[in-house]
N, C-alpha and C positions, 0 to 999 in steps of 0.2 A: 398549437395549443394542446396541450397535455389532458387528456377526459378522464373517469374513472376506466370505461371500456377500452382506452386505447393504455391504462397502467397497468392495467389485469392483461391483458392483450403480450405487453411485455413481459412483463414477471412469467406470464408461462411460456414464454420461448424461454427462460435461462436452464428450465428442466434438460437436463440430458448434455450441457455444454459443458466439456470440458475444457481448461486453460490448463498449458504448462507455467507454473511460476517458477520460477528462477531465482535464484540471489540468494541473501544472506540470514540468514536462518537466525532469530533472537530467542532466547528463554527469558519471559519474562515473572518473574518471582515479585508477588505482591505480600507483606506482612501488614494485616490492617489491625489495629489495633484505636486506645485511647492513652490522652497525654494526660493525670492528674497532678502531678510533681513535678519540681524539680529535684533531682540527684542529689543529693551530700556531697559526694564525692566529687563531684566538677559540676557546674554548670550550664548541664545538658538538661532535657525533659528526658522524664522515662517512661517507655512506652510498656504498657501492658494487654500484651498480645492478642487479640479475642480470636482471630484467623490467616491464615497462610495459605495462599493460590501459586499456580502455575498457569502460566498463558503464552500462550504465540505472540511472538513481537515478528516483527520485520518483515522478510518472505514467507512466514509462517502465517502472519494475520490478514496479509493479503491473500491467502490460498482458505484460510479460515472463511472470509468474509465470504468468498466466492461459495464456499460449501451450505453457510447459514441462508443464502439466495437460491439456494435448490439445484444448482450447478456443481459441479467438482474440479476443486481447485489439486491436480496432479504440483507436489509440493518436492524439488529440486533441490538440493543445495548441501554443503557439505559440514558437517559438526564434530564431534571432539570423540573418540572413543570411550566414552565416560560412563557410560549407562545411561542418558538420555534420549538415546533413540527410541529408547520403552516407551517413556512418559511422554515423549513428543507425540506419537502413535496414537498413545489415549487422549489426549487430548484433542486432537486432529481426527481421532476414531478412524483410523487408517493412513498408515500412510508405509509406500513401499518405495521412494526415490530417493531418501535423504540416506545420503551416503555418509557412513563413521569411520573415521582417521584414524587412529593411533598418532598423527604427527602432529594432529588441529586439536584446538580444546573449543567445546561448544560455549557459547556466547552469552553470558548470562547478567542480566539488571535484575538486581535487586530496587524494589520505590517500598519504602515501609510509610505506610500513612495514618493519622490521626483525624479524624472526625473531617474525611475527606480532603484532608491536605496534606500535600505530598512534605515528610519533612526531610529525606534526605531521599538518594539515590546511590547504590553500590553497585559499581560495573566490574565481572570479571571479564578482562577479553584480552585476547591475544589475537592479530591479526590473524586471518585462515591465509594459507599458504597452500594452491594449485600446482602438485606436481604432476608430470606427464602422466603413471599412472590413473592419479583421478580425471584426469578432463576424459583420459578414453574411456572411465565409466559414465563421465557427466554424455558424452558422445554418443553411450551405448542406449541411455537411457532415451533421449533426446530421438534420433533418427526411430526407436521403434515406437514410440508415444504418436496416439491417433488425437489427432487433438485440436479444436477451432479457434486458439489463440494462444500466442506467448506473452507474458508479463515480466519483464523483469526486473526485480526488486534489489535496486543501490544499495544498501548503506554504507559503502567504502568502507565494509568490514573485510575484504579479500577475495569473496567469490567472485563475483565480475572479474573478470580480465579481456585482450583483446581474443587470443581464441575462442573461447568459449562466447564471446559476442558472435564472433564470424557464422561459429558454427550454430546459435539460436538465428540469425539474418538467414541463413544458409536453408533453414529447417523450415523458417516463416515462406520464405519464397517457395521452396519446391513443393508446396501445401496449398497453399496461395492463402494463409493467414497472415493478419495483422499481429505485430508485434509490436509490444507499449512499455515504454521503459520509464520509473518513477529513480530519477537521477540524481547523482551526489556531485560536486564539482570536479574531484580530484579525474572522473570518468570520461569527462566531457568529450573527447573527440574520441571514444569510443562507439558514440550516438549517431551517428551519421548515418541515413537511408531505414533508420527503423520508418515505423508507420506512424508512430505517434510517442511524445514525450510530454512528461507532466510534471514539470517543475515548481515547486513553493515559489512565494514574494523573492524570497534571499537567493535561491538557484536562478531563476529568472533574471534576476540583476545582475549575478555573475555573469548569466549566457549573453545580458543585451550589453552588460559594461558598463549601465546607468544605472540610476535611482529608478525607481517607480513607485512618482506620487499620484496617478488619475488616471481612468480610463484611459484615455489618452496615450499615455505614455507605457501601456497596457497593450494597446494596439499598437504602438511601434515596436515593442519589445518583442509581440505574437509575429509580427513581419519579419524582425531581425534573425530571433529565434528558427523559423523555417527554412528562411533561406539559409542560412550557417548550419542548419543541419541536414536539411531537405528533407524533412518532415513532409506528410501528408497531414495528418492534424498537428497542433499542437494547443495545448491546456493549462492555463495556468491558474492555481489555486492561490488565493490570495488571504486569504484568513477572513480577515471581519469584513474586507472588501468585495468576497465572492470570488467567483469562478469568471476567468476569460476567457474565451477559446476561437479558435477559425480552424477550417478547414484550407489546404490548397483549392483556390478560384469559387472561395466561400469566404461570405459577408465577417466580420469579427463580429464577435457580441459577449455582452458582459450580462451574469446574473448576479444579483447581489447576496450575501452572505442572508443566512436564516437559522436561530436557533432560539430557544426561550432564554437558556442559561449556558455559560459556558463551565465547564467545569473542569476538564482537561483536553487539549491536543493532542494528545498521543494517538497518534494510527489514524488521522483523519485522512491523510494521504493514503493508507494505505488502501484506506475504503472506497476513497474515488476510485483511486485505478482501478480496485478489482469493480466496482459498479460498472464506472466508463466501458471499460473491455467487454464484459458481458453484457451489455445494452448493444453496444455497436458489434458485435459477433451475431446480436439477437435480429439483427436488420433495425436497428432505430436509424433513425437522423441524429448529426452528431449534436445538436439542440438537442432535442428530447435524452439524450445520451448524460451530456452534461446537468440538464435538472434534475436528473433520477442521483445522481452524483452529488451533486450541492443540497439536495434532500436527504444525502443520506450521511453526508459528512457533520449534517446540522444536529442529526442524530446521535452520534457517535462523540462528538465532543459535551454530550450531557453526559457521559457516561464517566467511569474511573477508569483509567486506564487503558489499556489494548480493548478493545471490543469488537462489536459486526452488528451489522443488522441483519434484520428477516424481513419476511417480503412482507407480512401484515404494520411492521414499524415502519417500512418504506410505504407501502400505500395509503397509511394513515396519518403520517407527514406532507406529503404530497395532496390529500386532501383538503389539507388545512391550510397549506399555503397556497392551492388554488381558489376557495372557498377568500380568504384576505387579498386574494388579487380578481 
């Protein structure tokens, strides 16, 4: 059971932890504005713009999350020789691993919103493409990084492949850290002997090849799931249903979903993983691991868009859901 002195007790082991993140690198471009009209000209709403953002999507907000937690998330992955590695940097307020192509174009969503609802979404992307060249920088980076966990961040936008898996497995082992991969389908037998994988409701059913409608079917999925990959943990995030999870020669158990309002998904995955990983890097039990997680995911979907939390929004969440139980 979770105390105030054993959540303060956590949050400051994350001080001084560094994660290698890994993966696929998003720009996410927010234009917020207000809908009063319809158009003359076609039958659209027109929006009049009051602001324009930049944020980290993908491997970016998962290394984000990790930094607004008082840890440093060392941020991996490869993007487009565009001028964005500037603004990535500012926003990120450091960052010296994200490697720029000339051959890649970096990865950008645009979401323009109205009075908190998202009303379209503009993707530019082009697959990233790993030539030999880059991996032996992804390589270079990788073997000299001091570092108490790897995370690797899916989106089956191209960075993942199977070398650059071998070689993060390769880096976890001769470390003796845990490596936690937040996985896309097309990846799947990629995953095999990591430490821990964290799949949505939909990857989940891909891994187990069923539905999953109940606890139940929850825990056979967490059974199928480890063995098919040989996982030491495995986590599964289920949206309004909560969080799963078991350890290898450990109990399953299910926490249920907490939030007041839901307002968007975007990056709630992203925030487990980086929570997860740095809890159990911090010496928790993978319990305690996973409620700081499902507290902090419950957070993050009030929010608009990509976000993170801080350790005073996670303590203050976690108080109130122990305070109602």
């Amino acid at each position: 059971m979770l105390t105030l002195k054993r959540i303060n007790e956590i949050c400051s082991r994350f001080v001084g932890k560094k994660i290698l993140v890994y993966g696929d690198i998003i720009v996410d471009r927010y234009i917020f504005g207000e809908v009063e009209r319809i158009s003359p000209e076609a039958p659209v709403p027109v929006l009049k713009v009051r602001s324009e953002e930049l944020r980290l999507g993908g491997a970016g907000n998962v290394a984000a999350n990790i930094d607004h937690l008082g840890a440093q998330g060392l941020l991996l992955g490869v993007i487009g020789d565009d001028g964005l590695n500037a603004e990535i940097a500012r926003i990120k307020k450091g960052v010296d691993s994200v490697i720029s192509d000339p051959q890649n174009k970096t990865i950008i969503k645009t979401r323009i919103i109205s009075q908190r609802q998202q009303i379209v979404r503009i993707d530019h992307e082009k697959k990233i493409v790993l030539n030999d060249a880059l991996v032996e920088q992804i390589r270079a980076v990788v073997q000299a990084a001091q570092i108490d966990g790897i995370i690797v961040s899916d989106y089956a936008k191209g960075t993942v492949s199977g070398p650059v898996m071998e070689l993060l497995k390769s880096k976890a082992i001769a470390a003796g850290i845990p490596i936690i991969v937040d996985p896309k389908p097309p990846h799947f037998p990629l995953y095999r002997d990591v430490t821990a994988i964290t799949p949505n409701l939909k990857e989940a059913e891909e891994m187990f090849g069923k539905n999953i409608n109940s606890d139940d079917d929850a825990a056979l999925a967490l059974k199928s799931i480890r063995r098919k990959f040989r996982t030491a943990v495995t986590v599964i995030t289920r949206g309004g249903y909560g969080i799963s999870a078991a350890a290898r020669g450990g109990k399953i158990f299910h926490l249920p979903a907490f939030s007041h309002e839901v307002f968007d998904v975007t990056g709630a995955g992203d925030t487990v993983v980086a929570i997860l990983t740095l809890a159990l890097v911090s010496g928790t039990s993978l319990r305690e691991a996973v409620a700081l997680a499902n507290a902090a995911a419950s957070i993050v979907v009030e929010k608009i868009g990509t976000s993170q939390v801080n350790p005073q929004e996670l303590k203050t969440r976690l108080l109130y859901i122990l305070k109602r139980h």
